[in-house]
N, C-alpha and C positions, 0 to 999 in steps of 0.2 A: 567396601573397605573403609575403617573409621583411618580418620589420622594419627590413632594409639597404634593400628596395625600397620604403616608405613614403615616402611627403612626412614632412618635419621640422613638427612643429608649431610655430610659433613662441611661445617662454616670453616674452617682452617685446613693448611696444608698436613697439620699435623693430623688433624682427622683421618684422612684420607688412608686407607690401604695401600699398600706399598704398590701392590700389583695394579692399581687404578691410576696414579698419581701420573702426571705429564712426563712424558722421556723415559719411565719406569722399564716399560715394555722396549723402546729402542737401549736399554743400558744393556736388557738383557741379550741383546740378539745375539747370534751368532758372528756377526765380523764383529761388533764389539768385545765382544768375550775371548774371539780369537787374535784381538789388539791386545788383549793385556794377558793371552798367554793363557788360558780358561778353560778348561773341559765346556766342549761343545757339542750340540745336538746331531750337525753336520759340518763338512768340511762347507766354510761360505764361500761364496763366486760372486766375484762384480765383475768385469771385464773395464781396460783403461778405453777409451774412447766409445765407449759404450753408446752413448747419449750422441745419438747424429750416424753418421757416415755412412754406416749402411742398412739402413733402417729405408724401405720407401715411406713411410709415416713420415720420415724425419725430413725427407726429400720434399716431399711435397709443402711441408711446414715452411718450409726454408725457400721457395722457389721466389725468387725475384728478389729477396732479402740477404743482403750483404753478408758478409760474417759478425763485422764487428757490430754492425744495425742487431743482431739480433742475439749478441750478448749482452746487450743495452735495453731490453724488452722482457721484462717480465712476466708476460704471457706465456712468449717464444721460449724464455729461459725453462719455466716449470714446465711448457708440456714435454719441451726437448726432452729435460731431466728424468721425466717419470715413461718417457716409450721404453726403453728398454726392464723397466721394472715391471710392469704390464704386461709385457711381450717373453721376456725371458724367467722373471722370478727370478731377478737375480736377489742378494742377499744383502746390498748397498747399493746409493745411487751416486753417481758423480757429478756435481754442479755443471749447468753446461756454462763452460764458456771459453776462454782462452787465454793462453801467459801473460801476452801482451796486453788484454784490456789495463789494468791498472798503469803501464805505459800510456794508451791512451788518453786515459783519464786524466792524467795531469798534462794533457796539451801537449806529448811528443808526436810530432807529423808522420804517423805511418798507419798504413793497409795493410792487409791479410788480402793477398792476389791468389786467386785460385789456382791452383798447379804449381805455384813456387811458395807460401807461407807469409807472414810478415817480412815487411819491407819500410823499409827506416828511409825518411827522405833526405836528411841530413846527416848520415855518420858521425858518432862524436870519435873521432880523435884526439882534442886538445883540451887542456885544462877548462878552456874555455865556454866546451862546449857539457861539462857539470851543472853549468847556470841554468839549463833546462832542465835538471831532475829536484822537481821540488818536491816537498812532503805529499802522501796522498792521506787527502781526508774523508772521512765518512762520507760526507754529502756529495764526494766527487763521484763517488758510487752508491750513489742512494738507490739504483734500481739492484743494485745487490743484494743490499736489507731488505727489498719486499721482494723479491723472488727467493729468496729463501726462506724466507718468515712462511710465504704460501706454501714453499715445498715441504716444508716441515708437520706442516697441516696433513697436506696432500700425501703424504709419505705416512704418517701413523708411525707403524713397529718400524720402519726401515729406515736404517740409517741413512744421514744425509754426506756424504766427502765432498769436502770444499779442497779448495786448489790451489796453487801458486805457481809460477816460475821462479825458480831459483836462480840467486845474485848471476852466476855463472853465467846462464844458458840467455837469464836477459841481457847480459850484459855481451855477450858474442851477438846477438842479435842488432843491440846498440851501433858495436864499433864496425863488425861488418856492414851492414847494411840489410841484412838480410838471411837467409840461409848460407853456409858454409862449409863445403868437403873439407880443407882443410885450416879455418880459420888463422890465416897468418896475419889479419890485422892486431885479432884479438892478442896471439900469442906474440904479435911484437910489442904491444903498450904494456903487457903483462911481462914481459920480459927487459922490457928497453924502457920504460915509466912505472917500476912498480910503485911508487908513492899514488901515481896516479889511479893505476888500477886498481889500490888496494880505497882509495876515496870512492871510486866509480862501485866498487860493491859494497862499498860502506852504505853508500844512500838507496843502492836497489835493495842492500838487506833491509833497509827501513819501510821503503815503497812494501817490497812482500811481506814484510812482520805484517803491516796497519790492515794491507788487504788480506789478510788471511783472520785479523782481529774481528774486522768487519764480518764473516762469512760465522766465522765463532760466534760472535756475539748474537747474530741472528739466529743460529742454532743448528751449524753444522755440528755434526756428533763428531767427528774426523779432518784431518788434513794432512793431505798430502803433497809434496817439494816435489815437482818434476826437476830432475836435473839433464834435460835433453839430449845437452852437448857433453858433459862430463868425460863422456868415454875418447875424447878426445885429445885426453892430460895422459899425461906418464903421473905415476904416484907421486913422486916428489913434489912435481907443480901443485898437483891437487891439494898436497899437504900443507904447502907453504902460502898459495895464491888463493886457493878458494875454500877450503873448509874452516875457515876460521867465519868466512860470511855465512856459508850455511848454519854454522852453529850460532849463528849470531839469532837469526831467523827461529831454530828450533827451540833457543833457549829461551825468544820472549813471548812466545806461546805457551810456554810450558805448566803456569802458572790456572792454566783455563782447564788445566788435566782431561783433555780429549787427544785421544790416539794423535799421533804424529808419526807421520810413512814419507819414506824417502825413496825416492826412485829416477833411474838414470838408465841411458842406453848405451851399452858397448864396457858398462863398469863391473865386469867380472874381477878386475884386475884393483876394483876401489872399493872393492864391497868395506873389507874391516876398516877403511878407514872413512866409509860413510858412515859406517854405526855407529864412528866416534862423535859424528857430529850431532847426535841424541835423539834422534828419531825413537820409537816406540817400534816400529815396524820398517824391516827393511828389502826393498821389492830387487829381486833377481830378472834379469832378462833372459832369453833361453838361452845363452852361449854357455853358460855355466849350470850342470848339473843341480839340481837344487838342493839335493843334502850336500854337495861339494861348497855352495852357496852359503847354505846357513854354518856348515865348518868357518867360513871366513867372517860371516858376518856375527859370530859369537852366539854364547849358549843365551844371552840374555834380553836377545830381540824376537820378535814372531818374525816369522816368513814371509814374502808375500810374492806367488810366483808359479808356472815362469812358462807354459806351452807355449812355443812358436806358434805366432799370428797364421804364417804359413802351412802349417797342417790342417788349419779348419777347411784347407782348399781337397784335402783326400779323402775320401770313402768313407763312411760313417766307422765301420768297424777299425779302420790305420786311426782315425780319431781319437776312437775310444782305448788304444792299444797305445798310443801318448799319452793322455790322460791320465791311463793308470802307471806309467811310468812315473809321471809326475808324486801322482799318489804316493807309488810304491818311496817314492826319495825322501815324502814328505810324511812315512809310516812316526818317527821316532821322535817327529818334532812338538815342542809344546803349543806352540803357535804355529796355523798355515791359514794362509787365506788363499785360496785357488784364482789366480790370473792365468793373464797372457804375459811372456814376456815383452811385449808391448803393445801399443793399440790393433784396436779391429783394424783390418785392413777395409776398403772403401769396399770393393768388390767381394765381401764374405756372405755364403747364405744365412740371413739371421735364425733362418730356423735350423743351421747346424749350432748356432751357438745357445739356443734353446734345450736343444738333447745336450747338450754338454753342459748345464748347468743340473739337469733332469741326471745325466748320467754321475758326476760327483755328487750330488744330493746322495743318489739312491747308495753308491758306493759306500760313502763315510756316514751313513745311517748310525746313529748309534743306538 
């Protein structure tokens, strides 16, 4: 072959064919497509906690490696992130890591104890105790920029969901101390200090914008606002006390124009007024029907949602008899992304949730 007979390679971006160019092929995939509402190839499936818990790959990665030790590691981050896309085909991967690292990063005192969650060693209660929520910066998480930048590589067509906790759920974390059935510290500073409270989600919206900036700017295609606690408000509070921070959060990502998904557990009852806070995509837990779901959450969000974690524990065929129930709710919508209504459970066989990404594939074939 002369070098008259070679392809030209092309020296500019402008050269370059659309279907070649970097990100070209993750713009087109299917969860992207179905974030912005898109006639799609298939119904896409990622699963929330995908990356870890019951994976023995992920088990074994992990043995003798703390939690937060190994949202701090780079290695650990990308292989965590890519077992389930290997193992299941799902259709997006979820960054591994956890709400609280960006807490940690800026030097607040707490663990992640296994069997109870993060644990806060100092409660803030008092004005006082704001003085430890400083700005977080890039280089406070600089192992964040290279484990993404890798999974990004490592990932190819498939999209990459970066993550946050929301002002809310870190800040009940903050004042309790920890986990909480009925959060009465939070709901008394939120009730009996709301100047105070309304500063203490001031600065964690700031903390989750920067760390969600950071995840973007490395080249998450996606982001997603866990809202944990949420389901814990009656509507009025939420309306008044916390969607003003979330929307603080949605709005200064917005400009990056990558999906934004919002999800909470037990917020059947908050959906329409989580959409208000501008997510692109708004995720349903299973207590609410999912065409009952997207009714509340508006004609002008995609879906994202919603089989109970607990039926991946029945029969293949009760599996698949959910499933399509899901399906069937989510026949008329413009946008669905196929979840769980919340994470994998610790104890789930990964190879049901392999047929179950195998079985919506083959279903919403189109």
């Amino acid at each position: 072959m002369t070098a008259d007979d070679r392809t030209p390679v092309p020296t500019s971006p402008s050269d370059t064919p659309e279907a070649a160019r970097p990100g070209a092929a993750v713009a087109d995939s299917a969860f992207l497509r179905a974030c912005r509402r898109e006639p799609v190839p298939h119904t896409p499936v990622w699963f929330m906690r995908q990356a870890g818990r019951s994976l023995p790959e992920y088990r074994r990665v992990r043995e003798g490696i703390g939690m937060l030790d190994s949202c701090m590691r780079p290695d650990l981050v990308t292989e965590i992130t890519l077992q389930p896309v290997r193992r299941h085909k799902v259709d997006a991967a979820i960054y591994f890591s956890d709400i609280v690292v960006p807490l940690k990063a800026i030097g607040i005192d707490l663990d992640i104890k296994p069997g109870v969650g993060p644990v806060v060693d100092r409660p803030f209660r008092t004005r006082e105790d704001l003085k430890r929520l400083r700005p977080l910066e890039p280089d406070d998480v600089a192992y964040v920029t290279e484990a993404v930048g890798t999974l990004t590589d490592e990932l190819g067509a498939t999209p990459l969901i970066g993550f946050a906790g929301a002002p809310f759920t870190l800040a009940s974390y903050l004042v309790e101390g920890g986990p909480s059935r009925n959060h009465e510290h939070t709901k008394a500073m939120m009730y009996g200090a709301p100047d105070l409270w309304t500063e203490l989600l001031d600065r964690l919206a700031e903390i989750t914008t920067a760390f969600l900036k950071v995840q973007i700017e490395a080249g998450a295609s996606a982001v997603q606002l866990f809202d944990s606690w949420a389901g814990a408000l009656a509507a009025d509070d939420y309306r008044r006390s916390v969607l003003p921070a979330s929307t603080k959060v949605f709005d200064a990502v917005a400009d990056y124009g990558v999906p934004r998904i919002h999800f909470g557990v037990g917020t059947g009852e908050l959906l329409g007024l989580m959409s208000e806070a501008g997510a692109d995509v708004v995720g349903a837990d299973w207590r609410v029907p999912l065409d009952e779901a997207a009714r509340r959450i508006g004609p002008d969000k995609a879906v994202q949602g919603n089989l109970d974690p607990a039926v991946l524990f029945a029969p293949r065929p009760a599996v698949e008899a959910q499933a399509r129930r899901v399906l069937d709710a989510a026949r008329d919508l413009p946008g669905h992304i196929f979840n769980l209504g919340h994470g994998v459970l610790p104890d789930t066989d990964p190879d049901a949730l392999t047929r179950l990404v195998e079985f919506v594939h083959e279903q919403t074939a189109r």
